[in-house]
C-alpha positions in Angstrom: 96.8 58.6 137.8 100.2 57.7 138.2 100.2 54.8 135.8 98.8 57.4 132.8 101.3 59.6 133.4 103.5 56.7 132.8 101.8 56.4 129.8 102.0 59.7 128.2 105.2 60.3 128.7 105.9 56.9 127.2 103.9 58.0 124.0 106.4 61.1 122.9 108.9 59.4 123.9 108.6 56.2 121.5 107.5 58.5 118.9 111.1 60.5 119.0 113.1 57.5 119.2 111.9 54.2 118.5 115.1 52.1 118.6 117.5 53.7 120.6 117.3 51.0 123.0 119.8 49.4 120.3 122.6 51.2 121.9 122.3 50.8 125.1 125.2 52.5 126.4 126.6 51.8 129.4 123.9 49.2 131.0 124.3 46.0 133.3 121.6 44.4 134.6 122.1 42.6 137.7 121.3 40.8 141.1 120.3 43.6 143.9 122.0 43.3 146.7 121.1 45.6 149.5 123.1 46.0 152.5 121.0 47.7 156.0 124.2 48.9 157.8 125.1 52.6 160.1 128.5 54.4 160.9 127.3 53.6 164.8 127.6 49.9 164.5 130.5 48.1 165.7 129.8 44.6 163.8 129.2 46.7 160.5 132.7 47.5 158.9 133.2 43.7 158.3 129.8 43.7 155.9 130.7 47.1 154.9 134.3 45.9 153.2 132.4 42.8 151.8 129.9 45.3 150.2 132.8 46.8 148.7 133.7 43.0 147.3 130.7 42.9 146.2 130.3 45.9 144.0 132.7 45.0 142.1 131.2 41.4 141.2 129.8 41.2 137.4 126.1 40.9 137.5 125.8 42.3 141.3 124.1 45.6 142.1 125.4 46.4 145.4 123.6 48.9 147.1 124.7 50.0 150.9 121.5 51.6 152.5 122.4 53.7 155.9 119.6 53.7 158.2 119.5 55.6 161.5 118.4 54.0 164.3 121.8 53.9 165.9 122.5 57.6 165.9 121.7 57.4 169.6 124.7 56.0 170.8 126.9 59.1 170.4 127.6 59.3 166.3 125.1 60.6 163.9 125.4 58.3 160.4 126.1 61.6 157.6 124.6 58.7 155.4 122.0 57.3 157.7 118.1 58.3 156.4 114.8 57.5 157.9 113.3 56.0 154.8 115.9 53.7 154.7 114.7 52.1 158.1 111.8 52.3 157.0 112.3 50.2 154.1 113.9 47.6 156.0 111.3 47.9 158.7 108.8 47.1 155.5 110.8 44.4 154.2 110.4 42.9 157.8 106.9 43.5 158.3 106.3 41.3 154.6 107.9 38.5 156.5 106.0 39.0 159.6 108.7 40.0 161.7 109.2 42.6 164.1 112.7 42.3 164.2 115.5 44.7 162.6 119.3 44.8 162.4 122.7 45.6 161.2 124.2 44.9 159.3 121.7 42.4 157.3 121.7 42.1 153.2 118.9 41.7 151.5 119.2 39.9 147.9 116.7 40.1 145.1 114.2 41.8 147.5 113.4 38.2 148.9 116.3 36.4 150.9 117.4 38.0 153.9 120.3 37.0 155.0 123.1 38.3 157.5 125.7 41.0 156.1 128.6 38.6 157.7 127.6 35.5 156.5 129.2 35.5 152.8 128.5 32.4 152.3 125.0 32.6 152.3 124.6 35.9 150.7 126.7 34.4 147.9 124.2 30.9 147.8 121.4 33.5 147.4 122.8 35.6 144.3 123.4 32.6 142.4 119.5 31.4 143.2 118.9 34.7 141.8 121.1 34.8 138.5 120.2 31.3 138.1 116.6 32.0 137.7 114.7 32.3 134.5 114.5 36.0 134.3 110.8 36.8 133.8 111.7 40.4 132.8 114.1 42.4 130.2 115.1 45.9 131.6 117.0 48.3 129.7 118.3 51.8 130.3 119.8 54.4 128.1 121.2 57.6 129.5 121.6 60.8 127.7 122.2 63.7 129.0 120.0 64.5 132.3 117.5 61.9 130.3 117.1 58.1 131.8 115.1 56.2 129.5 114.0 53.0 130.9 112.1 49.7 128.3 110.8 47.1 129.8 109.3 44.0 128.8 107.2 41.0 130.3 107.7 37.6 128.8 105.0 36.5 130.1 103.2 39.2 131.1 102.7 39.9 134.7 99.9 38.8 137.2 100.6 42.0 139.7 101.6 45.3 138.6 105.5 46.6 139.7 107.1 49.4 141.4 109.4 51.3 139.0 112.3 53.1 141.4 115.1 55.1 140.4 118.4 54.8 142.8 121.1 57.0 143.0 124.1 56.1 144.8 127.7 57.8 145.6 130.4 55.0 144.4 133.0 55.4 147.2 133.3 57.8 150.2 135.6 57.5 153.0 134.4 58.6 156.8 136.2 59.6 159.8 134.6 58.1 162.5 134.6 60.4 166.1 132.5 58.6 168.8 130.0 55.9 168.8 131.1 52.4 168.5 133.6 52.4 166.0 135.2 56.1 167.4 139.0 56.7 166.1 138.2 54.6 163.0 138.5 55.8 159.1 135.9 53.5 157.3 135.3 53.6 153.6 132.3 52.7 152.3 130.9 51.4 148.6 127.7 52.5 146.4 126.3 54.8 149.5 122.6 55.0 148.2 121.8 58.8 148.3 118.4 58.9 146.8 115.5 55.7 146.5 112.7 57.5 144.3 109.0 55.5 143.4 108.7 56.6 139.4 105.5 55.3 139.7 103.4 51.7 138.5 104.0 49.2 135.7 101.2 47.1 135.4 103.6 44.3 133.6 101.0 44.1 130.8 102.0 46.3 127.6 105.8 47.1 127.1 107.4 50.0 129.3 108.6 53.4 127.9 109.5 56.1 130.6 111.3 59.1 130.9 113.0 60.1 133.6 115.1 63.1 134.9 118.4 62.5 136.6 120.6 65.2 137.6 124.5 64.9 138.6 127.0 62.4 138.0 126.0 60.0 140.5 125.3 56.5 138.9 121.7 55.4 138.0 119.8 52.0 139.4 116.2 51.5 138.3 114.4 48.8 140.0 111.1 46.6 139.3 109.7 45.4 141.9 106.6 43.8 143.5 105.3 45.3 146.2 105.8 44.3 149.7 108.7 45.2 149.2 108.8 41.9 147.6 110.6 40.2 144.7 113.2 41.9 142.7 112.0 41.2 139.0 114.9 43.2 137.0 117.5 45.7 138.2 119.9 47.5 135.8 122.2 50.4 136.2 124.0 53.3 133.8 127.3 54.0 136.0 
């Protein structure tokens, strides 16, 4: 059902503007790098600050994903979301782990790697942007209109999940108790919202339409499930 939505949307969509893709305002595709961190957790503000780094890195989508598993020890993350442990719990359960942490990074949706260790977060993204990209991924905002092309060269053995991200660019916390109590830590590209748009089977070209509200900057995301491999990640700031 999902993917004929897709579908039909696609349709009027093409039909009122074939082309505008040409423009594409405002796009950069990119490397996703997602960092698993909390406002509780002492050994965090060292990735945190490297996050930061990192955001500002041409062809890097930084994304820093709060999760709240450490609320318990006396602060309450204002970021921290269940979905987002529940991704990383699902990213560990695709490598047959049990295992969790903070802060850990995540690049490409495949290399999981420590959020101190630049070194090796660094090694990863430049596997990643390295790679033949299998998958061209453009965006075009206008308005409260995202409109998303994408196209297989080949096409794809395994359909993708298309996500929309939202994110806040900077924000700035006062921390009271917890583990980090008396501290003022700023954080980078705090993801607000992680939306499924639905299926791409990676077969016939992508056209979609989506709605995004606000000013917040936009990240869509195609990738296999799992959560598995990133295949193309682009985002209208």
């Amino acid at each position: 059902m999902r993917s004929q939505v897709i579908s039909a949307v696609a349709g009027l969509w093409v039909a009122a503007g074939q082309g505008a893709y040409a423009q594409d305002q405002g796009t950069a595709s990119g490397t996703v790098v997602e960092l698993y961190t909390s406002q509780g957790c002492s050994s965090c503000p060292p990735a945190d600050e490297y996050l930061r780094k990192l955001a500002e890195e041409p062809g890097v989508i930084a994304l820093a994903l709060h999760v709240d598993y450490w609320d318990y020890i006396g602060w309450t993350d204002k970021f921290g979301d269940e979905k987002f442990t529940a991704r990383q719990k699902a990213y560990a359960h695709a490598v047959k782990s049990n295992t969790i942490y903070t802060p850990q990074m995540i690049v490409g949706g495949v290399d999981q790697v420590e959020g101190t260790d630049p070194a090796m977060v660094e090694a990863a993204i430049r596997r990643h942007q390295q790679a033949s990209p299998m998958v061209a991924l453009q965006l075009m905002r206008h308005g409260t209109d995202l409109m998303i092309a994408a196209q297989a060269n080949p096409p794809l053995e395994a359909p993708l999940r298309v996500q929309l991200v939202r994110y806040h660019p900077m924000a700035s916390v006062a921390i009271r108790d917890g583990e980090n109590a008396g501290r003022v830590l700023d954080y980078a590209n705090v993801v607000t919202s992680w939306t499924l748009l639905g299926q791409w089977d990676g077969q016939a070209d992508l056209h979609l339409t989506a709605p995004v509200e606000g000013e917040d900057p936009v990240v869509v995301i195609l990738q296999a499930e799992g959560p598995g491999k990133i295949y193309a990640a682009a985002q209208v700031k």
